[in-house]
C-alpha positions as CSV (number, residue, x, y, z in Angstrom):
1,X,-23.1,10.1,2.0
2,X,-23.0,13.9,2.3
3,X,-26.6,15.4,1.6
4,X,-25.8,18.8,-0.7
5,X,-27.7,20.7,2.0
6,X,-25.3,19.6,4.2
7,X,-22.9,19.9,2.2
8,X,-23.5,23.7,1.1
9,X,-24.5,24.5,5.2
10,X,-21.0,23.0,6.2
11,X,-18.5,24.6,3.4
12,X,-19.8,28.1,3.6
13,X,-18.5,30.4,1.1
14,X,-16.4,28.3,-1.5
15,X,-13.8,29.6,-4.5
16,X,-14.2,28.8,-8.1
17,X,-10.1,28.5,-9.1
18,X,-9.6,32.0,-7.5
19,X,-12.9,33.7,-7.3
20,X,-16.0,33.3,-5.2
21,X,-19.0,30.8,-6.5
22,X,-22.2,31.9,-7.0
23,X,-24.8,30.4,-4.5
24,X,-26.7,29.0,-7.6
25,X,-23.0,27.3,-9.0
26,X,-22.5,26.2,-5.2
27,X,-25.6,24.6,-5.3
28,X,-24.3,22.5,-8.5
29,X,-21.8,21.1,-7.0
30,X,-22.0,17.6,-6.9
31,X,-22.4,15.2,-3.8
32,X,-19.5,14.6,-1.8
33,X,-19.3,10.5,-1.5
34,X,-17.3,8.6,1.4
35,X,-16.3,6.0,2.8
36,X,-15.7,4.4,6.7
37,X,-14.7,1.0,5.6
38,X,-11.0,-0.3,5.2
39,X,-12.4,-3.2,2.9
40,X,-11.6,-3.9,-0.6
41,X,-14.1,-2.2,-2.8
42,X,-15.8,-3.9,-5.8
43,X,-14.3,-2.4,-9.1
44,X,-16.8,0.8,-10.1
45,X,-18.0,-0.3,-13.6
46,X,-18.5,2.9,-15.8
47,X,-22.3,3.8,-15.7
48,X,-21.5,6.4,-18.5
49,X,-18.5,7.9,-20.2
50,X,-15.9,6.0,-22.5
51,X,-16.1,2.7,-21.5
52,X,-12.9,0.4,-19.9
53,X,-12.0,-1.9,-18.0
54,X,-12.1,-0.8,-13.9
55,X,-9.3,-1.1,-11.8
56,X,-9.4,-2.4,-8.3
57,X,-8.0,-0.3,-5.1
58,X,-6.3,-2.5,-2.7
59,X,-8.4,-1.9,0.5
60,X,-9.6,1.2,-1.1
61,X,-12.6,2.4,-3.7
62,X,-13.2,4.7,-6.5
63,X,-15.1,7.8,-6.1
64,X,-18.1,8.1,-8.1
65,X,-18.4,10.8,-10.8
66,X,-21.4,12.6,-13.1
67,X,-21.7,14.1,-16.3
68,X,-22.5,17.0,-17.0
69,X,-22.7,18.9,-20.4
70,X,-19.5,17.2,-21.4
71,X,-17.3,17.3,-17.9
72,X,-16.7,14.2,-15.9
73,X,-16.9,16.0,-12.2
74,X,-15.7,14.3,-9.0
75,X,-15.8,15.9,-5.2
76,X,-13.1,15.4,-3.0
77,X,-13.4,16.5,1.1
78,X,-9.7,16.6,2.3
79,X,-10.5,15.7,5.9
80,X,-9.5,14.1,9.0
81,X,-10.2,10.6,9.0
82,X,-9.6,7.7,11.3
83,X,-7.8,4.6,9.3
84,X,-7.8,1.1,10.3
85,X,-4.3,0.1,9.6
86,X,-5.4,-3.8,10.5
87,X,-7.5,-5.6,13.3
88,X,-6.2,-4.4,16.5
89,X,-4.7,-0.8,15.4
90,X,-6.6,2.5,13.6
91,X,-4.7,5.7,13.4
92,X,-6.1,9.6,13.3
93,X,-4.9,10.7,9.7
94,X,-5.8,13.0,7.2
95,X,-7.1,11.9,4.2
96,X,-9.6,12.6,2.0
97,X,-13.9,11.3,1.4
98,X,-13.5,9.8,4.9
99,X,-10.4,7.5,4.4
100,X,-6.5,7.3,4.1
101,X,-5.8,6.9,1.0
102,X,-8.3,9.1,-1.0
103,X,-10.7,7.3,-3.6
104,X,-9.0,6.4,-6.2
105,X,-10.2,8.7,-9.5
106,X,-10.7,6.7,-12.8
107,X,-11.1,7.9,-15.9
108,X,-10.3,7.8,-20.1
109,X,-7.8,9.6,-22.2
110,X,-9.7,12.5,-23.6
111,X,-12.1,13.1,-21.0
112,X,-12.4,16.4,-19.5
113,X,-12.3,15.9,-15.7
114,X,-13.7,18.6,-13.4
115,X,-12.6,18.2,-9.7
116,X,-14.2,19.9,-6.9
117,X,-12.1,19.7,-3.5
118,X,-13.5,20.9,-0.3
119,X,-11.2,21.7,2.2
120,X,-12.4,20.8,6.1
121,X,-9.0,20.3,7.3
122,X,-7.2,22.8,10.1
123,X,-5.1,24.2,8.0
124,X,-5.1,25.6,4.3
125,X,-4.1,22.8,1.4
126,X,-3.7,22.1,-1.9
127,X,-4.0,19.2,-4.8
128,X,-0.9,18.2,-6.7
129,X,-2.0,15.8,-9.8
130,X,1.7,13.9,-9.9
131,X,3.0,13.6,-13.3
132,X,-0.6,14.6,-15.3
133,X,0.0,16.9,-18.2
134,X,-2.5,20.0,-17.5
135,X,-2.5,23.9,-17.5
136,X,0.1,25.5,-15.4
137,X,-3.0,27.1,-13.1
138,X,-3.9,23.3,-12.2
139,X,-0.8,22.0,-11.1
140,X,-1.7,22.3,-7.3
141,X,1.7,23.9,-6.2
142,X,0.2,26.9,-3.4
143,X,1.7,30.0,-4.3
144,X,3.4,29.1,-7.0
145,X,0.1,27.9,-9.1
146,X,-2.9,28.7,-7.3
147,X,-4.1,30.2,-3.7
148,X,-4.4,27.8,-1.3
149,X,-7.2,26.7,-0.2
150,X,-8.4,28.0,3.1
151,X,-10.5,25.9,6.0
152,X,-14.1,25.6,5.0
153,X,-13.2,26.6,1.6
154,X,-13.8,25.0,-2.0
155,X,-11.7,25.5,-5.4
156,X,-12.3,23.5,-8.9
157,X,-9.6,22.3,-11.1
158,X,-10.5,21.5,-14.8
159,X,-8.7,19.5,-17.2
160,X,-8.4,17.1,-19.9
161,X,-6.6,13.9,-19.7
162,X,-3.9,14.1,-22.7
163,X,-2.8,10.4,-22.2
164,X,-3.2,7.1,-20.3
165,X,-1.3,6.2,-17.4
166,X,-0.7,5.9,-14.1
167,X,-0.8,8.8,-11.7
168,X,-1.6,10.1,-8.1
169,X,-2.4,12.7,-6.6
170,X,-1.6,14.2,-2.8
171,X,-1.6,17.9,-1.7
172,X,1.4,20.5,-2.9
173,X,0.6,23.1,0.8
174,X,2.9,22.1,4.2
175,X,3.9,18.7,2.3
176,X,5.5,17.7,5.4
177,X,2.6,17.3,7.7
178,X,-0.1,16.4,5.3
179,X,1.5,13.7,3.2
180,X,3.3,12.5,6.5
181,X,-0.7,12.0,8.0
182,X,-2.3,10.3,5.2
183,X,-2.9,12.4,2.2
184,X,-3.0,10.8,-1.3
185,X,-4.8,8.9,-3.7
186,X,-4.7,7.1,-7.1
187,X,-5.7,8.7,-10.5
188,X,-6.2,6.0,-13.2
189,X,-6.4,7.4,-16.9
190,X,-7.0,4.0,-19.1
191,X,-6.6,4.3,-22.7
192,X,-9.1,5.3,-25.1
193,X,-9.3,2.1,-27.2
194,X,-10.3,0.0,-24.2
195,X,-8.3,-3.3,-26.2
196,X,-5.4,-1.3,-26.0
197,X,-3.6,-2.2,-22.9
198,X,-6.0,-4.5,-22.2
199,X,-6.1,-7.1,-18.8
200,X,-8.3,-9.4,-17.1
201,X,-7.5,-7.9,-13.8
202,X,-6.1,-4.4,-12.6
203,X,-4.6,-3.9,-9.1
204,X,-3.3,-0.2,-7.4
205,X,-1.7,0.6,-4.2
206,X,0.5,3.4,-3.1
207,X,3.3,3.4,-0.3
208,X,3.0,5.4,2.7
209,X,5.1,5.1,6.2
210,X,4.3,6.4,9.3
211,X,6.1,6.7,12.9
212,X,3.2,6.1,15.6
213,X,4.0,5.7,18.8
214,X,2.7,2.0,20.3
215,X,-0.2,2.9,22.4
216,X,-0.6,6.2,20.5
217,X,-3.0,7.3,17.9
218,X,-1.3,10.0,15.4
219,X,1.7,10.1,13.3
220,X,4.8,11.7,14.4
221,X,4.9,14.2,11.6
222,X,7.7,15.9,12.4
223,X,9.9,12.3,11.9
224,X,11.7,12.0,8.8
225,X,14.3,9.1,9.3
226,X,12.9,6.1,11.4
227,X,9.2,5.0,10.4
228,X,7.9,2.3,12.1
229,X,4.8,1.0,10.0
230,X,5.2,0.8,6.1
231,X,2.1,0.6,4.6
232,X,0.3,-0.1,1.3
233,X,-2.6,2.0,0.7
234,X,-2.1,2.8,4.6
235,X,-2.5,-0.7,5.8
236,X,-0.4,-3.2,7.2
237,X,0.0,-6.9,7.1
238,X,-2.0,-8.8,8.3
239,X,-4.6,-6.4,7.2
240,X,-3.7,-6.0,3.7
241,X,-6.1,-7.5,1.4
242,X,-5.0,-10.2,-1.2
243,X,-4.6,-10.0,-4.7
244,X,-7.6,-12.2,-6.0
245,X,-6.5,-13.9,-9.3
246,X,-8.6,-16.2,-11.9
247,X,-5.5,-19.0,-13.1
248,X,-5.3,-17.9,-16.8
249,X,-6.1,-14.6,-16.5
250,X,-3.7,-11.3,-17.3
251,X,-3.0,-9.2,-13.9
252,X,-1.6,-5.8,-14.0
253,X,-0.2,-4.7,-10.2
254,X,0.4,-0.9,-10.4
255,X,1.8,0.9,-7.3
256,X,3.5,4.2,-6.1
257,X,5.6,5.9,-3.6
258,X,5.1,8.5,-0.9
259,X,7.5,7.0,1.0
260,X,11.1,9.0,2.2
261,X,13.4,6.0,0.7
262,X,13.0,3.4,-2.6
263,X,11.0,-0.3,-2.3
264,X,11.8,-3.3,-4.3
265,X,8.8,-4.8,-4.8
266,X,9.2,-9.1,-5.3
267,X,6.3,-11.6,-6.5
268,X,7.0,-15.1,-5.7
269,X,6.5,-17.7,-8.5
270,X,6.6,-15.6,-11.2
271,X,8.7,-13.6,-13.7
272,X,6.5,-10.4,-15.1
273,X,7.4,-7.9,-17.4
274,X,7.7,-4.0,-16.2
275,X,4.8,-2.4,-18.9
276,X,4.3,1.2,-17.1
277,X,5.7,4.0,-15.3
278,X,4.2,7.4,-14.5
279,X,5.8,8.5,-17.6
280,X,3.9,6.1,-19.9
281,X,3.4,3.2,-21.0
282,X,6.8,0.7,-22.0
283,X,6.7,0.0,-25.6
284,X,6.4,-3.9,-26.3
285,X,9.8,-3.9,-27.7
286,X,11.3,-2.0,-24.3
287,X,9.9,-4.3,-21.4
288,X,11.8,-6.3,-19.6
289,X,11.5,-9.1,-17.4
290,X,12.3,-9.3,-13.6
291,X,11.1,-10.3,-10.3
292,X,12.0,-7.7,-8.5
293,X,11.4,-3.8,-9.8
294,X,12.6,-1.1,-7.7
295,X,10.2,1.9,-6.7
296,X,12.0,5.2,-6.1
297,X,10.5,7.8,-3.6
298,X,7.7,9.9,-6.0
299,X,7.4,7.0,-9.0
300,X,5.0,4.7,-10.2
301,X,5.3,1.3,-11.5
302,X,3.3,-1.4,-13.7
303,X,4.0,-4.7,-14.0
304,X,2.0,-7.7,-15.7
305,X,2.1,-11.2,-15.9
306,X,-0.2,-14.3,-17.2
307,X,-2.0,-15.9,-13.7
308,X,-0.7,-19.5,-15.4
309,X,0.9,-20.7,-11.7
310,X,-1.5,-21.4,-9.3
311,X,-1.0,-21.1,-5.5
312,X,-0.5,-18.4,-2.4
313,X,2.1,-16.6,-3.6
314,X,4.0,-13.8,-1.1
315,X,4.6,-10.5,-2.3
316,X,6.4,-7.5,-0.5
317,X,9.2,-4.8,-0.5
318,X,12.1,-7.0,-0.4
319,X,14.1,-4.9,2.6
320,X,13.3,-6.6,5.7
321,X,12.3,-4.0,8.3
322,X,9.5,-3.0,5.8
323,X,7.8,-6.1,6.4
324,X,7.6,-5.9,10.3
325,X,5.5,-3.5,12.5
326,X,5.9,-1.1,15.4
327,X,9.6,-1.6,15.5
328,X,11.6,-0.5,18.2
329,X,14.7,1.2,17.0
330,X,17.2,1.3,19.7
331,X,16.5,-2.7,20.8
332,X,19.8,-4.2,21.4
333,X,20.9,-7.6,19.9
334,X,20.3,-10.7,21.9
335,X,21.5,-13.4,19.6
336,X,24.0,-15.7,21.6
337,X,23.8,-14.4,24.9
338,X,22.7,-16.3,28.2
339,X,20.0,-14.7,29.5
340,X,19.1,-17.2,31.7
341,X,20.4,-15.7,34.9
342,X,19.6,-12.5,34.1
343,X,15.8,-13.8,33.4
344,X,15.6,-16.1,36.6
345,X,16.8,-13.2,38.7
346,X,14.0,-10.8,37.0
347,X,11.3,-13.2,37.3
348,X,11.7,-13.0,41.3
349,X,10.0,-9.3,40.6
350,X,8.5,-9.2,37.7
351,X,6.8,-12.9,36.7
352,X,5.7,-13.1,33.6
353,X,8.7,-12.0,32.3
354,X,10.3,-13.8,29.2
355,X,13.7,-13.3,27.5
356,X,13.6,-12.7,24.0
357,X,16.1,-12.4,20.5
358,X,18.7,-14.7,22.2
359,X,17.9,-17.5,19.2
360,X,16.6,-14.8,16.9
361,X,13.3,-13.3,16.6
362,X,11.0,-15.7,15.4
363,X,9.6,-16.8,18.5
364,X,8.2,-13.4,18.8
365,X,5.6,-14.6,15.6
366,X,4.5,-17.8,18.2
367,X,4.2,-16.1,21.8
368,X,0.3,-14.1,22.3
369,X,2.1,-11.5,24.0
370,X,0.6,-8.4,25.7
371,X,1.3,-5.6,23.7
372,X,0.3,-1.6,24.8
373,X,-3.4,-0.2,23.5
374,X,-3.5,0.3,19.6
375,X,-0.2,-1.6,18.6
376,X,0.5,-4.5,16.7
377,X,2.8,-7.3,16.6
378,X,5.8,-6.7,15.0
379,X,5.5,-10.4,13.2
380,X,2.4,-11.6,12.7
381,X,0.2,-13.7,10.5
382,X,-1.4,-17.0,10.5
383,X,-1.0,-19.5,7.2
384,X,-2.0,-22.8,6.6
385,X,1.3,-24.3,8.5
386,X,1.7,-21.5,11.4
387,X,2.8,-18.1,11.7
388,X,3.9,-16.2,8.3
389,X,6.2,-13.8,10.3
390,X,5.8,-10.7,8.4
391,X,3.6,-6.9,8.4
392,X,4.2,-4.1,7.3
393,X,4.1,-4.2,3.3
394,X,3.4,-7.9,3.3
395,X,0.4,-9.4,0.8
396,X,-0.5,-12.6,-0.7
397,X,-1.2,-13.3,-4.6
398,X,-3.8,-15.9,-4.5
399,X,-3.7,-17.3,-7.9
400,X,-6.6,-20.1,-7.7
401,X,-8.4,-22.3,-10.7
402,X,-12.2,-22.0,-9.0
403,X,-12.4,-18.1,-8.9
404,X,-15.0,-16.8,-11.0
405,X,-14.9,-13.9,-13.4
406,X,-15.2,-10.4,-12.0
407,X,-15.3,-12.0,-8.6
408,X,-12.5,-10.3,-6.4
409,X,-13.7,-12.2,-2.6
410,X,-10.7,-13.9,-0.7
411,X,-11.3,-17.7,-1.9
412,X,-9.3,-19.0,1.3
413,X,-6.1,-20.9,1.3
414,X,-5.1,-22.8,-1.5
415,X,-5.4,-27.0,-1.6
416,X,-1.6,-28.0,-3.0
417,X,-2.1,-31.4,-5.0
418,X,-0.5,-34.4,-3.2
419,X,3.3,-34.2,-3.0
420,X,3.9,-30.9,-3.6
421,X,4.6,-29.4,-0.3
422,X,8.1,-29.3,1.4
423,X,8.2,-31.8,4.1
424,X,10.4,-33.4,6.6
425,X,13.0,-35.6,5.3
426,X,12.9,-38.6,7.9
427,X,15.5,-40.9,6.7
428,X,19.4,-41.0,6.7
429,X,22.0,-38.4,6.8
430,X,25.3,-38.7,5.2
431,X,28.0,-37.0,7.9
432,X,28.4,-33.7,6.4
433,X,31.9,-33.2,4.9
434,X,33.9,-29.8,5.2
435,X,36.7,-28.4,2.9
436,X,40.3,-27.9,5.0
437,X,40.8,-23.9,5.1
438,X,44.1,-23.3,3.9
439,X,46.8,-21.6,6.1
440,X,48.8,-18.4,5.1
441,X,51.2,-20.2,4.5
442,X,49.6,-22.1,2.0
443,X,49.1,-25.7,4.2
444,X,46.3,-26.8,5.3
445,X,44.5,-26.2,8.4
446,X,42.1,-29.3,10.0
447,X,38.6,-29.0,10.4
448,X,37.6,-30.5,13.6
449,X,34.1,-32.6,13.0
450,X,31.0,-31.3,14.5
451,X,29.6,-33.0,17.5
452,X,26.6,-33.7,19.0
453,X,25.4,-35.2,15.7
454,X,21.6,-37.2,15.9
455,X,21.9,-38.9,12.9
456,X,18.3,-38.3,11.7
């Protein structure tokens, strides 16, 4: 927490849209909260305002507001922050009220919002509300829509919220750089009637991806092709919270993208309808089911489903190398070669060597292998049967009976009942039987019969 002497003593001089504050408005300006830890927050239940129903940031928070005569005003410090992306690896980004993301900023349709943003980064910046309907003067585009807003300095932006939804927001000033290290956040408008759109449980995360070096701290900012950690709500599996669910309850998952490419986002065990975009909300009579929804580069989605299935159920972008970690990307491919004289000569010099990606890649998940300073493994993961062999933009949906309401704490692994778990099958195999590939000239060619069959 930020004391407002501090607070004044450290900002100096700040701006009022584009013209100096007085030191008696300056002294008005509410306190600037933060927050160090990487955590799932407890939702923020509305101490005042319209009421609704709070949402809760994936290993995230929402910044605390005040009211005053009217206005609903929030303080934002863009900063730079240090992020832990999971156990073993934290990054230097830039983010904002001591983390990467930003607090997520909740509020209703109607209210008038009044956002103070301190700027203590190197370099000027801006904020960009994505896809809110506001004045021209607030849109957060430097140069175009406002000055930008110089180190040590502090504008407002004041608006009202013309309709429900879900939006972000990230800076509009060397967009390169400072979305590329970090900056963004949710902004959640809920509906005035809070029965309307109404569930039991409300989950946001946003995409990032960042190219960091292994045994290096910052992003590469300057890479725009090949990332090598894709993140939700800049974490990585393992270190991505899970999506606590009560079994009966109505979930809502809600999620952007600040990524440079699209994410097809698949939940096991369920089919869910597609309810929101960062256009609106999907009329009743325009959802439609799927599994699977696609997430372009600058969208939002909303999906929701009834938590009738219980179980750990996997949920992640569904192209591959998003769900792995610090991945090299000029490693050549082993599969199918001998390297056993090639390892037996380079253990004479180097011991501890081991070859590796000959049978594929999942051994990788099993060996404790030593890995440079602040890097992670690029499959990782323990389950209740072994290694889950993911990262990156990996979670879990834990749909369990005993959760109780408003509780959000991981309730562990779930118990399957007896006989529902895949299992070895121990007893005989039929010899398998192949179709006879037909020759060009229309005979048939023979198939000869595997060998080296067990029988088990």
């Amino acid at each position: 927490m930020v004391t407002r002497r501090d607070f004044i003593r450290r900002s100096g001089a700040a701006l009022l849209g584009a013209g100096l504050v007085s030191k008696t408005a300056a002294a008005a300006i509410p306190e600037a909260v933060m927050q160090e830890s990487a955590a799932t927050q407890e939702p923020l239940l509305p101490p005042n305002g319209r009421p609704y129903n709070p949402i809760v940031t994936l290993n995230g928070w929402t910044l605390p507001w005040r009211m005053k005569n009217g206005w609903k005003e929030f303080h934002l410090v863009a900063e730079p922050v240090v992020r832990e992306m999971a156990p073993g690896m934290k990054a230097n980004l830039w983010g904002y009220n001591g983390q990467s993301p930003g607090p997520t900023i909740e509020c209703v349709e109607g209210d008038k919002l009044r956002i103070f943003v301190t700027n203590k980064l190197p370099e000027h910046t801006t904020v960009h509300w994505h896809g809110v309907l506001l004045p021209n003067g607030m849109d957060g585009v430097g140069g175009l829509n406002q000055p930008q807003i110089q180190p040590g300095k502090t504008f407002v932006y004041e608006f009202e919220m013309k309709k429900s939804g879900t939006f972000m927001y990230h800076p509009h000033a060397d967009e390169m750089v400072q979305m590329a290290m970090g900056m963004y956040g949710g902004l959640i408008v809920h509906p005035k009637n809070p029965n309307q759109h109404r569930v039991d449980r409300d989950f946001l995360f946003i995409m990032a991806a960042y190219d960091i070096d292994p045994g290096s701290y910052t992003p590469r900012v300057s890479e725009m092709l090949n990332f090598n950690m894709w993140t939700w709500n800049s974490r990585v599996f393992p270190g991505i919270d899970p999506f606590v669910i009560r079994q009966g309850d109505r979930a809502r998952i809600r999620f952007g993208n600040l990524t440079m490419t699209n994410h097809p986002i698949h939940m096991h065990g369920y089919d869910f309808e597609v309810t929101g975009t960062d256009g609106g909300w999907v009329p009743k009579r325009a959802r439609w089911p799927e599994v699977t929804i696609d997430c372009a580069v600058g969208q939002m989605r909303a999906f929701e489903f009834d938590a009738i299935y219980p179980g750990d159920w996997a949920i992640h972008c569904h192209k591959s190398h998003h769900t792995m970690n610090a991945m090299g990307h000029d490693v050549p491919t082993m599969i199918g070669v001998d390297q056993r004289g090639v390892a037996k000569k380079i253990n004479q010099l180097v011991p501890e060597y081991m070859v590796m990606g000959e049978r594929g890649m999942a051994d990788m998940a099993e060996m404790e292998m030593p890995l440079p300073d602040n890097t992670l493994p690029m499959m990782t993961g323990q389950g209740p049967f072994g290694p889950v062999e993911m990262g990156g933009m990996f979670s879990v949906v834990k749909v369990h009976g005993n959760i109780k309401p408003g509780d959000y704490k991981d309730p562990g692994w779930y118990k399957h009942p007896k006989g529902t778990v895949a299992s070895e099958w121990t007893g005989d195999m039929p010899e398998p039987k192949r179709a006879k590939a037909p020759k060009a000239d229309g005979s048939e060619l023979k198939v000869r019969k595997p060998s080296g069959h067990s029988g088990h």
